[in-house]
C-alpha positions as CSV (number, residue, x, y, z in Angstrom):
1,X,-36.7,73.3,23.0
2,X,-34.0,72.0,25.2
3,X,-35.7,68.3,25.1
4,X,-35.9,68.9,21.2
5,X,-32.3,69.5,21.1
6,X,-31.1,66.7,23.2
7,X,-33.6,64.5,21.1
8,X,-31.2,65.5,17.6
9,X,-28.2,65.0,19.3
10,X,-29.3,61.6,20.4
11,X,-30.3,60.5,17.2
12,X,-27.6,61.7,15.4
13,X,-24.9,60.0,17.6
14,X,-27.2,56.4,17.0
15,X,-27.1,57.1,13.3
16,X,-23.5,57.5,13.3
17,X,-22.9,54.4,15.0
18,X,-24.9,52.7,13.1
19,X,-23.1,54.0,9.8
20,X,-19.4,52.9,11.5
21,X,-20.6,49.4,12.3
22,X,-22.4,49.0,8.3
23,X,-19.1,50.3,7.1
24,X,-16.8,47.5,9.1
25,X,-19.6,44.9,8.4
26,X,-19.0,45.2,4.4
27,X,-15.0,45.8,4.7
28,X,-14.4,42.7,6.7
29,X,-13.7,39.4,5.1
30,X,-17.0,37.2,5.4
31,X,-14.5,34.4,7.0
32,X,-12.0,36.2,7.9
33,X,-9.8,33.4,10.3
34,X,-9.6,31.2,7.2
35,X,-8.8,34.8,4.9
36,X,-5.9,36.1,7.6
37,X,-5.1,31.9,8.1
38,X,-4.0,31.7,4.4
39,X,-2.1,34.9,4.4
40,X,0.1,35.0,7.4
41,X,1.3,31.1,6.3
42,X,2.7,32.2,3.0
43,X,5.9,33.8,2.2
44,X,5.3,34.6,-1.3
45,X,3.2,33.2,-4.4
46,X,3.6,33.0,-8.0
47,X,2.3,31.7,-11.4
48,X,3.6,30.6,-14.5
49,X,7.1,30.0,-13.2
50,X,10.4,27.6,-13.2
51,X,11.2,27.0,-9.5
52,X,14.6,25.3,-8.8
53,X,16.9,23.9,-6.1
54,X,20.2,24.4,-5.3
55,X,22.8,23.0,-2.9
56,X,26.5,24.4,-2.8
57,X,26.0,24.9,-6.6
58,X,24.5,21.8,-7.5
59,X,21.1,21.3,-9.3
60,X,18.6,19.3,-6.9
61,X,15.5,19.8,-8.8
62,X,13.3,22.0,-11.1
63,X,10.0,22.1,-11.9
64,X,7.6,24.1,-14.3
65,X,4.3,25.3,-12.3
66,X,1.1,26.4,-13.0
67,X,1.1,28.4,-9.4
68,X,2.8,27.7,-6.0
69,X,3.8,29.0,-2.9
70,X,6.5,29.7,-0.4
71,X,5.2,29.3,3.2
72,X,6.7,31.6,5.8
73,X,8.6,29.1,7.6
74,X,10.1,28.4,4.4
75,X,10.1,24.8,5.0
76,X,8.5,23.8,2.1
77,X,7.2,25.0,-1.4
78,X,3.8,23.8,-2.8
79,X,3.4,23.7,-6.6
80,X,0.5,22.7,-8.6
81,X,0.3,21.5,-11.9
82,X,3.4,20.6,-12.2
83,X,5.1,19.8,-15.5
84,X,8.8,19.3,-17.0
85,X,9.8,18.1,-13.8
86,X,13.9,17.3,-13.2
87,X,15.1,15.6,-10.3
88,X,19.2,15.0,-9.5
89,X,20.7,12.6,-7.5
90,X,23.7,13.4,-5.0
91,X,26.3,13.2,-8.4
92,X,24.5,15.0,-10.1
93,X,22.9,13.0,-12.6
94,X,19.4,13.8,-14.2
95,X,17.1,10.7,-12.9
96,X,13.7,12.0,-13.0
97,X,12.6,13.7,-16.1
98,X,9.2,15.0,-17.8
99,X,7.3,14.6,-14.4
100,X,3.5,16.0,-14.8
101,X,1.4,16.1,-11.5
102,X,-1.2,18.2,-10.0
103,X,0.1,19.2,-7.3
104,X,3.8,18.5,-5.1
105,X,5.5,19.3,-2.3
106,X,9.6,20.2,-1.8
107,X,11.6,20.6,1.1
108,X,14.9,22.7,0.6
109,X,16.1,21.5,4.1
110,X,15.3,17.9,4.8
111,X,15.7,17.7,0.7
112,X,12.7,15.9,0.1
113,X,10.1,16.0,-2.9
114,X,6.7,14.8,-3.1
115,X,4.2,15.0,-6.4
116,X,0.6,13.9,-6.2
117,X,-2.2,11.8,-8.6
118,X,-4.6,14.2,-8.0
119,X,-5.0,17.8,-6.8
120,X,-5.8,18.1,-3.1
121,X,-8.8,17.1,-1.4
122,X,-9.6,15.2,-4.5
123,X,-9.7,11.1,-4.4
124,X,-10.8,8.0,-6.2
125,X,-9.7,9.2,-9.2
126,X,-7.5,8.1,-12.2
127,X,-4.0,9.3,-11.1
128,X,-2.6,12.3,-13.4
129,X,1.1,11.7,-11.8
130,X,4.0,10.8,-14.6
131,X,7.8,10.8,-14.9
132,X,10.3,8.6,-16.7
133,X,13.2,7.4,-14.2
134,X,17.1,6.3,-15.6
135,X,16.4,2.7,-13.8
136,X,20.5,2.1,-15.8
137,X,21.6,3.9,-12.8
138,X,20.2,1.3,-10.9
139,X,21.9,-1.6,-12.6
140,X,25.7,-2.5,-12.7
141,X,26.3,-1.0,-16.3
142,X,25.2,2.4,-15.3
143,X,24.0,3.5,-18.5
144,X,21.0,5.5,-19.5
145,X,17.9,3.4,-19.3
146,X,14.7,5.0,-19.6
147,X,11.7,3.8,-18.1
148,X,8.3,5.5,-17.7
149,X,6.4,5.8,-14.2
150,X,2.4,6.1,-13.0
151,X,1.6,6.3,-9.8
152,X,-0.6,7.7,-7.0
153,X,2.4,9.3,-5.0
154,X,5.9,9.0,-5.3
155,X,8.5,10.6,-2.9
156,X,12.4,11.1,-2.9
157,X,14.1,11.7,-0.4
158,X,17.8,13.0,-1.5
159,X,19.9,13.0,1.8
160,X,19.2,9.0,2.2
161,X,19.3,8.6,-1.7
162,X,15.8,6.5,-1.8
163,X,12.5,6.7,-3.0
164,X,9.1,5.2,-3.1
165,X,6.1,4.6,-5.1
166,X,2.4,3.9,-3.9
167,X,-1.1,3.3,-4.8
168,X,-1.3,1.3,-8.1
169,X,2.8,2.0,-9.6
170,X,2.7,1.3,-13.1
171,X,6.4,0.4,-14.6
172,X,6.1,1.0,-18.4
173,X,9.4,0.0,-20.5
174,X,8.6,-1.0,-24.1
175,X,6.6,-4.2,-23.5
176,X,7.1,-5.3,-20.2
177,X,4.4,-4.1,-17.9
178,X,5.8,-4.1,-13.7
179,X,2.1,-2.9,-11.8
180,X,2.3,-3.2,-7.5
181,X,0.8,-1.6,-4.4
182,X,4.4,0.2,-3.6
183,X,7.8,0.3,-4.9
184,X,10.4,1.1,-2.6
185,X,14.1,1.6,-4.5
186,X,17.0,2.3,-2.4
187,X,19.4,4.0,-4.7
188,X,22.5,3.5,-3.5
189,X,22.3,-0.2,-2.5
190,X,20.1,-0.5,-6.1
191,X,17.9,-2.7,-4.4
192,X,13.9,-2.6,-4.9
193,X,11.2,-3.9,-2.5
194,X,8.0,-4.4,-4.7
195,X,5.1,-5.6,-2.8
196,X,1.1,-5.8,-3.1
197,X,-0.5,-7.9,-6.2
198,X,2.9,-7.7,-8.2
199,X,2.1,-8.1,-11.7
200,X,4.8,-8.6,-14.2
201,X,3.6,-8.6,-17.5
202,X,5.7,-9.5,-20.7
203,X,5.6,-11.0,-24.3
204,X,7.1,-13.9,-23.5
205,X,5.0,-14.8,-20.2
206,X,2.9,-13.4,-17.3
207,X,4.0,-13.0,-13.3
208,X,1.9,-12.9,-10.4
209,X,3.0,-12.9,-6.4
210,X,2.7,-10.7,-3.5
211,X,6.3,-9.5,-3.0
212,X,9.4,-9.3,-5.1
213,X,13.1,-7.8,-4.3
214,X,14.9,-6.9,-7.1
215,X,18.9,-6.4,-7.2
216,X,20.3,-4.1,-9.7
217,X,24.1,-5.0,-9.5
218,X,23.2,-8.8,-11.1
219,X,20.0,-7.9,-12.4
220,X,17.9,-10.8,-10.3
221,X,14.7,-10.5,-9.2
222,X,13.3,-12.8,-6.3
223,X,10.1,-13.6,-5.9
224,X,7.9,-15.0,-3.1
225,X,4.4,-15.4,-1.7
226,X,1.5,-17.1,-3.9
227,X,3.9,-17.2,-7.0
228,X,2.4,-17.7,-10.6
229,X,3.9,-17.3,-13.9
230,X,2.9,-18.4,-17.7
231,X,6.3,-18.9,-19.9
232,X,5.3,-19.2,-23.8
233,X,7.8,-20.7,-25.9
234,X,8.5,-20.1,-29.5
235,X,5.0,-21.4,-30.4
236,X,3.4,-19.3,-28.3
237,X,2.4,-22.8,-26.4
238,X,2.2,-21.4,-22.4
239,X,3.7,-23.7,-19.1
240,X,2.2,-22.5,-15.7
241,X,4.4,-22.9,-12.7
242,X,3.0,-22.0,-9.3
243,X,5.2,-21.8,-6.3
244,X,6.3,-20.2,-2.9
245,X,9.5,-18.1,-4.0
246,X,11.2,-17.8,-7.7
247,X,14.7,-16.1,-8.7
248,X,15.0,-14.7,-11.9
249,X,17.2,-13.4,-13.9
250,X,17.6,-11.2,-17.1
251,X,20.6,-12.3,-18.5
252,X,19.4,-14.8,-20.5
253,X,22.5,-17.1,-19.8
């Protein structure tokens, strides 16, 4: 009897063991470091929302996202698609508008945005990154000028008032055509670096070289390295000039 008793006691205390264990196998995440991973980094999500920035009362940016996240460090903010996009400069001026991306990134403290071609972990893909830029801040007559933007990536960086565009940057103004590897536009000296197959693309003529700088305060753009261009006249009759380095310049005097 006494070995009988022992024997139910023993069994019973297995059993219950058993039943803890099955009960912590099925309430624990299957991969629960990536589950707690993704948890303790952010601060706070949401969807459907305007998110905005805001230095000593002025507007730095604002964005319409599909979802994003704050993460706990809060040194940055991830959005993804991303769409009615506004970016200031230091005056205050609207200079990005309309900018549709899958995904970007924005720094309240070192005041930098980033938007992306494609979502993440996605590549070799058609970019889905857009914006029109005011390029007449950029020039001497600092007027509103309009000029639509593809691209793989583009950054700004607001505290050194410059930006930059990579990976096939498509310049689209009514029927000029500006495509290169990167654009680099430093914003307060309105200077451009273009480099990487420039192509320059217009009614009146085609441009092909490997760099160009262009210089908003007169408007000249200076070209160099394996230089090309096709000028048609008024009877669409075309002269091809090749050369090491070319200045150009819009004002037509």
């Amino acid at each position: 009897m006494e070995n009988n008793a022992w024997k139910i006691v023993y069994l019973a205390t297995i059993f219950s063991l058993f039943i803890l264990g099955l009960a912590y196998y099925l309430m624990v995440p299957r991969d629960a470091e990536l589950y707690s991973q993704e948890k303790t980094d952010k601060l706070a999500e949401f969807y459907d929302t305007k998110v905005a920035g805001r230095k000593e009362g002025r507007k730095l940016w604002e964005f319409t996202a599909e979802k994003g996240w704050t993460m706990k460090n809060q040194d940055s903010s991830q959005l993804v698609n991303v769409r009615n996009g506004q970016v200031y400069n230091k005056k205050g001026y609207l200079v990005v508008a309309s900018l549709v991306a899958p995904r970007a990134i924005v720094n309240p403290r070192t005041e930098i945005i980033e938007a992306f071609g494609q979502p993440e972990g996605v590549h070799n893909k058609p970019s889905k990154l857009k914006a029109v830029v005011d390029l007449g801040k950029f020039s001497a007559k600092n007027k509103q000028d309009w000029t639509t933007i593809i691209a793989d990536y583009i950054i700004y960086r607001a505290q050194q008032n410059n930006s930059e565009m990579t990976g096939h940057a498509l310049l689209i103004k009514k029927d000029t055509r500006l495509l290169a590897d990167a654009i680099g536009i430093d914003h307060e000296k309105k200077i451009a670096r273009i480099s990487g197959h420039l192509r320059l693309k217009r009614q009146d003529g085609l441009l092909k070289a490997m760099f160009a700088d262009y210089y908003g305060e007169n408007e000249k753009l200076d070209v160099y390295g394996s230089v090309t261009f096709e000028v048609k006249d008024k009877g669409n009759k075309a002269t091809t000039i090749r050369c090491n380095r070319a200045i150009l310049y819009n004002d037509p005097n």
